[in-house]
C-alpha positions in Angstrom: -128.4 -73.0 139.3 -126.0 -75.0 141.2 -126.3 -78.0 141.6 -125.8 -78.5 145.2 -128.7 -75.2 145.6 -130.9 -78.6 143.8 -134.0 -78.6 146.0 -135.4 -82.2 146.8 -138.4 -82.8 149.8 -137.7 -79.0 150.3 -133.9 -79.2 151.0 -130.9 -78.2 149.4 -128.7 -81.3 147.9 -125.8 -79.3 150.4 -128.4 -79.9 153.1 -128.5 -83.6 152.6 -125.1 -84.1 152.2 -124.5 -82.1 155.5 -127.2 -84.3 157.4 -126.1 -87.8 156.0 -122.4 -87.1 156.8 -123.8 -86.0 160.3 -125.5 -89.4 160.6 -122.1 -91.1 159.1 -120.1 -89.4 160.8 -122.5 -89.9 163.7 -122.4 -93.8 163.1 -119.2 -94.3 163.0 -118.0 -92.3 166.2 -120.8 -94.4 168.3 -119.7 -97.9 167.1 -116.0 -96.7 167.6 -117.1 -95.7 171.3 -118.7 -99.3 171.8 -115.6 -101.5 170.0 -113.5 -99.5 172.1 -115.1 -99.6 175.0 -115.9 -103.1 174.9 -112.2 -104.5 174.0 -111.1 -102.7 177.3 -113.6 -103.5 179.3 -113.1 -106.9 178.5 -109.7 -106.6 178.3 -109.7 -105.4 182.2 -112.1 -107.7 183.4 -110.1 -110.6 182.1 -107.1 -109.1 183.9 -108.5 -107.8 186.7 -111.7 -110.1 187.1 -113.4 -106.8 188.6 -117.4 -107.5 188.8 -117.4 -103.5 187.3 -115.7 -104.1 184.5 -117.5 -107.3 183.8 -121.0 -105.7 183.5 -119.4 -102.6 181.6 -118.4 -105.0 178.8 -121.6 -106.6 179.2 -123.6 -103.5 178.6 -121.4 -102.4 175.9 -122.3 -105.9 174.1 -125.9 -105.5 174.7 -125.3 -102.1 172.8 -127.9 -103.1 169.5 -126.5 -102.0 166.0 -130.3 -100.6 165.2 -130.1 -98.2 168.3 -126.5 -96.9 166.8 -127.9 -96.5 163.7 -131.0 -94.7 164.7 -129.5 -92.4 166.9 -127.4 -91.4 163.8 -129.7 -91.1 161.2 -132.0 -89.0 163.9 -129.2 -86.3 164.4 -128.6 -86.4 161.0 -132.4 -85.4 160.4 -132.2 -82.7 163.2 -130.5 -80.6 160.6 -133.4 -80.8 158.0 -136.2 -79.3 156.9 -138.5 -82.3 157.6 -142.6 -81.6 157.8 -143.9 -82.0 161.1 -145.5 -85.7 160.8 -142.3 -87.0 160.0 -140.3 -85.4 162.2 -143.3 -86.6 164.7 -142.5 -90.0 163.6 -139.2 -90.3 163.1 -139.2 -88.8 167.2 -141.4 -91.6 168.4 -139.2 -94.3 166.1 -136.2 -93.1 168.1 -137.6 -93.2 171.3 -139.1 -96.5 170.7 -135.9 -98.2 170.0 -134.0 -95.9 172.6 -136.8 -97.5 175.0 -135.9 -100.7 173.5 -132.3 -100.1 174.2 -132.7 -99.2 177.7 -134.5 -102.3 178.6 -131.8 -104.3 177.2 -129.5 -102.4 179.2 -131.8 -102.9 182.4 -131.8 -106.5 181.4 -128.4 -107.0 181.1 -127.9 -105.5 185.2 -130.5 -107.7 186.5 -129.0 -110.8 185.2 -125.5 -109.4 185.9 -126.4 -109.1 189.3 -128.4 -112.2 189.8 -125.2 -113.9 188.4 -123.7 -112.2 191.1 -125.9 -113.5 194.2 -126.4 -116.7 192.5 -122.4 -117.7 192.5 -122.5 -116.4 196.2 -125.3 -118.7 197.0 -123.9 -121.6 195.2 -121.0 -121.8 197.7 -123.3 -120.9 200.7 -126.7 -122.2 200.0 -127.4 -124.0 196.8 -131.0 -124.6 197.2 -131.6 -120.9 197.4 -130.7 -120.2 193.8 -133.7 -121.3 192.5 -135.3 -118.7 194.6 -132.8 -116.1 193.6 -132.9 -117.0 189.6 -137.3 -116.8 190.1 -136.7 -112.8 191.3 -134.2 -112.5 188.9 -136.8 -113.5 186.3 -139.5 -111.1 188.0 -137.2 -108.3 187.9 -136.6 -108.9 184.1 -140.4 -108.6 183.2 -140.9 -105.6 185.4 -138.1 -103.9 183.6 -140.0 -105.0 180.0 -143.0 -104.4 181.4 -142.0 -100.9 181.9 -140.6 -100.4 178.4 -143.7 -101.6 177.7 -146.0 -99.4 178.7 -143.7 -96.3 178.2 -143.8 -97.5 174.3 -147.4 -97.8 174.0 -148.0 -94.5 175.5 -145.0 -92.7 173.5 -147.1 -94.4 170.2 -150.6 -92.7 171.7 -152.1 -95.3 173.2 -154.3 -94.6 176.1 -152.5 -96.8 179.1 -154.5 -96.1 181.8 -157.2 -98.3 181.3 -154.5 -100.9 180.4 -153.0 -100.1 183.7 -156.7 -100.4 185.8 -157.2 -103.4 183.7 -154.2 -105.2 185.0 -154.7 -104.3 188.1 -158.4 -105.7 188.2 -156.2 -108.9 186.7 -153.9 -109.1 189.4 -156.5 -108.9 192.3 -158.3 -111.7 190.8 -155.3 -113.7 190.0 -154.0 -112.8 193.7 -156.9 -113.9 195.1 -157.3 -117.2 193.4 -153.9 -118.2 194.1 -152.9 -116.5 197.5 -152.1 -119.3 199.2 -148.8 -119.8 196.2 -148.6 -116.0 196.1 -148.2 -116.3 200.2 -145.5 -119.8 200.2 -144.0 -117.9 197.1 -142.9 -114.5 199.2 -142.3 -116.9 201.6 -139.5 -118.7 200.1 -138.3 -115.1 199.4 -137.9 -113.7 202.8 -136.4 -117.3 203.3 -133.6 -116.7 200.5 -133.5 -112.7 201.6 -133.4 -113.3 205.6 -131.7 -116.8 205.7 -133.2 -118.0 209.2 -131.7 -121.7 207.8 -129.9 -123.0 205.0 -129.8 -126.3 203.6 -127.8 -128.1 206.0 -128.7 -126.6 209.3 -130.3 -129.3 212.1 -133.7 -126.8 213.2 -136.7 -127.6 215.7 -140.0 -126.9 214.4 -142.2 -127.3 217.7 -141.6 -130.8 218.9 -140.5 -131.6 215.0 -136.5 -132.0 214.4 -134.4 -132.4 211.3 -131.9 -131.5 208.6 -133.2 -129.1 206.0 -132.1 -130.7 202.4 -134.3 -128.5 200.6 -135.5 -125.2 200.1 -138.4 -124.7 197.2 -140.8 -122.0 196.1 -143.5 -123.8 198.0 -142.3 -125.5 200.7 -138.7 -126.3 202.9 -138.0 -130.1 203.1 -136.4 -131.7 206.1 -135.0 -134.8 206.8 -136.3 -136.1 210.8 -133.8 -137.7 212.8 -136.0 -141.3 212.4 -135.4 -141.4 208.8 -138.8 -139.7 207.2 -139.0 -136.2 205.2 -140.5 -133.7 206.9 -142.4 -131.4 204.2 -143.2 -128.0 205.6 -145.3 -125.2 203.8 -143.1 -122.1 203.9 -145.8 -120.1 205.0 -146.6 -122.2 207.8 -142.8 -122.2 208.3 -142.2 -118.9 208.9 -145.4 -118.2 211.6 -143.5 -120.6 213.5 -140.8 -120.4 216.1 -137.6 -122.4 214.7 -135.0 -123.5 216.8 -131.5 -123.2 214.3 -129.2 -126.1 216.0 -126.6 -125.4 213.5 -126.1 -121.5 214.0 -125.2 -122.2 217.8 -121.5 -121.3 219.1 -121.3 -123.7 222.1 -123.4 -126.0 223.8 -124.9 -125.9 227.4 -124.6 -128.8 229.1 -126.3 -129.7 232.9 -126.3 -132.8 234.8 -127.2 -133.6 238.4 -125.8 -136.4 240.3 -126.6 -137.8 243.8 -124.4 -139.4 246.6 -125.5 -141.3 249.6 -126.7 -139.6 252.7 -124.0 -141.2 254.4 -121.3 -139.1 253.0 -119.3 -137.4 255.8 -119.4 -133.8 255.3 -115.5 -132.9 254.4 -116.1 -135.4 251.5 -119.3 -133.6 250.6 -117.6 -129.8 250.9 -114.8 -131.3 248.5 -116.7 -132.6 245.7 -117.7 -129.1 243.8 -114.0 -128.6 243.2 -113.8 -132.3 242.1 -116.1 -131.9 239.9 -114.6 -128.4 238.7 -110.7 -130.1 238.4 -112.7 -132.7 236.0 -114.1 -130.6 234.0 -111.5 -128.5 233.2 -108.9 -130.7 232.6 -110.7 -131.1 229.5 -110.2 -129.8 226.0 -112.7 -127.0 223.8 -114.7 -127.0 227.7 -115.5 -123.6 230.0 -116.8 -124.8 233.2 -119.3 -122.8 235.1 -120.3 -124.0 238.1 -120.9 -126.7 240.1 -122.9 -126.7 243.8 -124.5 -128.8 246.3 -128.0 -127.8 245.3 -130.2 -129.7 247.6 -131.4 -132.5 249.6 -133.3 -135.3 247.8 -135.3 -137.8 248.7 -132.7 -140.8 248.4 -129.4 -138.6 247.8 -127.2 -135.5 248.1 -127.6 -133.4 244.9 -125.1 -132.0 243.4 -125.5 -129.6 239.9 -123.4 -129.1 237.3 -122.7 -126.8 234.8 -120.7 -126.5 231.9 -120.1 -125.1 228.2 -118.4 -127.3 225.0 -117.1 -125.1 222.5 -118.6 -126.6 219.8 -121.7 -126.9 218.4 -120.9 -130.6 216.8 -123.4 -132.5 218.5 -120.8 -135.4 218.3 -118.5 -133.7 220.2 -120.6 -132.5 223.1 -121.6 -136.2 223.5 -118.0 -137.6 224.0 -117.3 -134.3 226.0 -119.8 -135.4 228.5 -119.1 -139.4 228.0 -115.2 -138.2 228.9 -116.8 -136.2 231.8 -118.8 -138.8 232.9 -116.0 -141.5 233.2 -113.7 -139.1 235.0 -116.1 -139.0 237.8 -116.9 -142.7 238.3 -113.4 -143.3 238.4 -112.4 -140.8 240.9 -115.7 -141.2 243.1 -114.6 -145.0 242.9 -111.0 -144.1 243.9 -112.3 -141.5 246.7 -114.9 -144.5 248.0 -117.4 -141.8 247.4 -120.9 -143.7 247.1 -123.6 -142.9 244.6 -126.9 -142.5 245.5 -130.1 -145.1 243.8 -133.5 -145.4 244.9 -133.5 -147.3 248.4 -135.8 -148.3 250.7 -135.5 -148.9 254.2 -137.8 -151.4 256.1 -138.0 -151.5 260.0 -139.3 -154.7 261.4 -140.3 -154.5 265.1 -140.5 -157.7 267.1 -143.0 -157.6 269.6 -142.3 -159.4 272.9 -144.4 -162.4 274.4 
């Protein structure tokens, strides 16, 4: 007899020679693919700074040694005469760590990607990163929770009870703590959405501030008198919020009143005054301006105009500017201003 016809565990010694230089052979062509693969993916990413090639490098790192090997060894027992426990278990091995290997994989594109958002946000809105980095974190145990389960059911386990359990779990747990739960998606629709970002000047009802925070709980803003306003995010969002910082220009109206004794050419002249005024300015579009009624006291005239800015500083000395121009060339015109007068008629009675 031959000694490569030698029988052993009810194979040739040919067989096994053929089957471990399948799994070598095997080996060594998948941890060439993944040296490879990784030096130029790295090797592009560093020259390129592509986001692509930065996560194919990453996943080619987070390529385990074991799963390489077991994938070898497991084609190199395909071509075997194995019995059928063992080929049973050396299937369910495989796709345990293949399982294994795929979460790491998943893991590695969810932190990619968070690392992603989380350098965008830094720039935009740093107090959302927390918020980011938390469903970053959920998205990581969903994807092991997954790998999980598909584990314990590829070793026999019965999972559906598991599953009902945990979801019993989760009611309870979602009842108990709802009121997180609720400030907790709340903080996410805040990061998702973006009605405000740390920074903006918002009305909450008759409530006004700077946001300088922006929590898993609640949104922190700093009131115009000094104090910290400390909203529930919840509560937040049911309410209507008035974003200062997101406007493009500013509206501005004002009404002022001359005398009753104004003759009427002075009184027809005074909207295109007004108009001249206001557009000799800078970052202004005028509107209008009108006679707009009779008052008790005065002559109203309204005003309307736009600043092209939403810098609450400049609207102010827009309209301070404004305000000046007029005094001076009512003054210069001798056009009067109207105040609050009274008139009282004394009538002598003769003796």
């Amino acid at each position: 007899m031959a000694v490569l016809d030698f029988t052993y565990y009810g194979n040739t010694l040919l067989t096994w020679l053929i089957a471990g230089g399948i799994a070598a052979g095997a080996w060594f062509v998948l941890l060439a693919v993944r040296r490879v693969g990784l030096r130029r993916a790295c090797a592009r990413a560093e020259r390129t700074g592509s986001p692509l090639a930065s996560l194919v490098s990453r996943l080619f790192a987070g390529t385990g040694g074991v799963f390489l090997v077991v994938v070898s060894l497991y084609a190199g027992l395909r071509f075997l005469q194995i019995p059928a426990a063992v080929e049973q278990g050396a299937a369910a091995a495989a796709i345990l760590v293949a399982l294994i290997q795929v979460a790491l994989w998943g893991d590695v594109l969810v932190r990619h990607f968070i690392s992603r958002v989380v350098e965008r946000r830094t720039e935009e809105d740093a107090s959302s990163v927390a918020t980011v980095s938390i469903l970053g974190f959920i998205g990581r145990v969903a994807v092991w929770s997954l790998a999980l389960l598909l584990a314990l059911d590829n070793l026999g386990f019965n999972i559906s009870a598991l599953l009902a359990g945990l979801g019993i779990g989760g009611v309870a747990v979602a009842l108990a703590a709802q009121n997180v739960l609720g400030d907790l998606f709340a903080s996410i629709a805040i990061a998702l959405d973006k009605p405000f970002a740390v920074g903006d000047f918002i009305a909450v009802g008759d409530m006004t501030g700077t946001v300088n925070y922006v929590g898993i709980k609640t949104t922190r803003v700093r009131a115009l008198s000094g104090e910290q306003l400390v909203f529930s995010n919840t509560d937040l969002l049911q309410s209507r919020i008035r974003n200062f910082k997101r406007m493009n220009e500013r509206r501005t109206v004002f009404s002022l009143g001359v005398t009753y004794q104004t003759p009427g050419d002075v009184l027809a002249e005074i909207p295109g005054l007004l108009r001249t005024i206001i557009e000799a300015r800078d970052g202004v579009r005028f509107d209008r301006a009108h006679f707009a009624r009779y008052g008790d006291f005065a002559l109203i005239f309204e005003v309307v105009y736009y600043v092209l800015s939403a810098d609450y500083t400049v609207y102010m000395d827009t309209q301070q500017t404004v305000n000046l121009e007029i005094f001076r060339e009512f003054e210069r015109r001798g056009i009067e201003f109207a105040y609050p007068t009274h008139t009282v008629i004394l009538q002598r009675n003769a003796t």
